[in-house]
Steps between C-alpha positions, in 0.01 A plus 500: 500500500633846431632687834307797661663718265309330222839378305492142409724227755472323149585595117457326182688707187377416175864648266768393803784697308284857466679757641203655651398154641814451672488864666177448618575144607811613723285844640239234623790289613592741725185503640535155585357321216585173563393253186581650147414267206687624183312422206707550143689300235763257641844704430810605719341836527194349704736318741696825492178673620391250776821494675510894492169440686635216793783712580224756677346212660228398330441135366471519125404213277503474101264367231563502136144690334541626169260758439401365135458172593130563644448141456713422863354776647231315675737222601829676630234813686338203639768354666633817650157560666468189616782518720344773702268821492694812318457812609618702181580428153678739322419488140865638350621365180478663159702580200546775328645440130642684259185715347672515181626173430169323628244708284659355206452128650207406620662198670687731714158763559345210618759396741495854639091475527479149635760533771360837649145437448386086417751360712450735805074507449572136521719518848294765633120293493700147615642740805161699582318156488771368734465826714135514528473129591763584815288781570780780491781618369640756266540493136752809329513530174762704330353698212666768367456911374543377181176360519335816455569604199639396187827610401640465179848381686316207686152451428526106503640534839275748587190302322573154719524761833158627412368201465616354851449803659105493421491114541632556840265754616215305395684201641516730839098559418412136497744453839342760710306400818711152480742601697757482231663887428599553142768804467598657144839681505554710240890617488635751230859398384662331761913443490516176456696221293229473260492864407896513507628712180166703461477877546338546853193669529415781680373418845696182504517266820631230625432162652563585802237787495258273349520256725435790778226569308370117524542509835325779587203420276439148628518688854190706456373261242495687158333392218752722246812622534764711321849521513587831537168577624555812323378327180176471571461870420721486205360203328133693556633752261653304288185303435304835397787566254354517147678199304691718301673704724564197703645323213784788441587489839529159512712404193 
């Protein structure tokens, strides 16, 4: 069960190697999170990740899931739940491609659009089932700014991260009264390994403030939240933008 402090004693992370994962992870470790399940692809960098997390304390255990294999979903989530009630799952992995290369293969578009969106809409229901059969627990889901509009430098990013983002609201929608609390965190760009080499944006963050932000949200139980809150204002502008003006800025 999570402490009085409402942060979870125990922590499943669906994308074990994400950078923002593994901040969050060791914040709540701190805290004295004591089981951490790592969820992610079976490399060096996943063991690198869990022993990062058992030198704070905490007992961390692996599981190979690969995102776009949604057939094992049910099976290896299964097995993770059944070795105890959860009190968070932190919904983390993602890729973001290489706009212009993938728009001229749809091969690649679609691995973009089934990793962000199929393969996590198909994590997220086989966790909120698990959650609302326990009765509790917290489900974050890592959307992203991007999400909210098109841009011509990333719209099939930014069209998957739409796409989860509503599917998680509703998902929260469908939760409430259960006892299960669905969070959306919506970060702007956020230094990280996976936007290594890109221009930073203004506003940028790190994971380390985001997974402040996390922490803060699950403590007063927010639905949404947005990473520098800041953006909340600034994407309300942007969204009233008329397309063409938003599409020289945005080039």
């Amino acid at each position: 069960m999570k402490d009085a402090s409402g942060l979870p004693q125990s922590l499943l992370v669906l994308g074990g190697t994400s950078d923002i994962a593994l901040a969050t992870a060791a914040r709540f470790a701190v805290h004295r999170t004591r089981t951490v399940w790592l969820a992610g692809r079976p490399t060096p960098a996943l063991e690198e990740s869990a022993d990062r997390l058992r030198a704070l304390g905490t007992q961390v255990r692996t599981v190979p899931f690969d995102a776009l294999d949604t057939g094992r979903h049910e099976e290896t989530l299964g097995k993770i739940f059944a070795e105890g009630d959860l009190d968070m799952v932190l919904l983390a992995f993602g890729v973001r491609g290489d706009q212009r290369r993938d728009e001229q293969t749809a091969a690649q578009a679609l691995r973009v659009a089934q990793t962000n969106y199929t393969g996590a809409v198909s994590a997220a229901l086989l966790c909120g089932q698990a959650l609302r059969r326990q009765g509790h627990g917290s489900l974050v889901v890592l959307s992203a700014v991007a999400g909210e509009r098109a841009r011509r430098s990333d719209y099939l990013y930014g069209s998957s991260k739409a796409g989860l983002d509503t599917f998680a609201q509703g998902l929260g929608d469908a939760l409430h009264g259960t006892g299960v609390h669905v969070m959306v965190v919506r970060p702007g760009f956020v230094r990280t390994k996976m936007t290594a080499g890109l221009p930073a944006a203004p506003l940028a963050t790190s994971p380390e403030a985001v997974a402040e932000a996390i922490e803060n949200g699950l403590r007063r139980r927010a639905e949404l939240v947005w990473v520098p809150g800041v953006l909340r204002w600034v994407m309300a502008v942007v969204r009233l933008l008329p397309r063409a003006v938003f599409r020289r800025l945005t080039r």
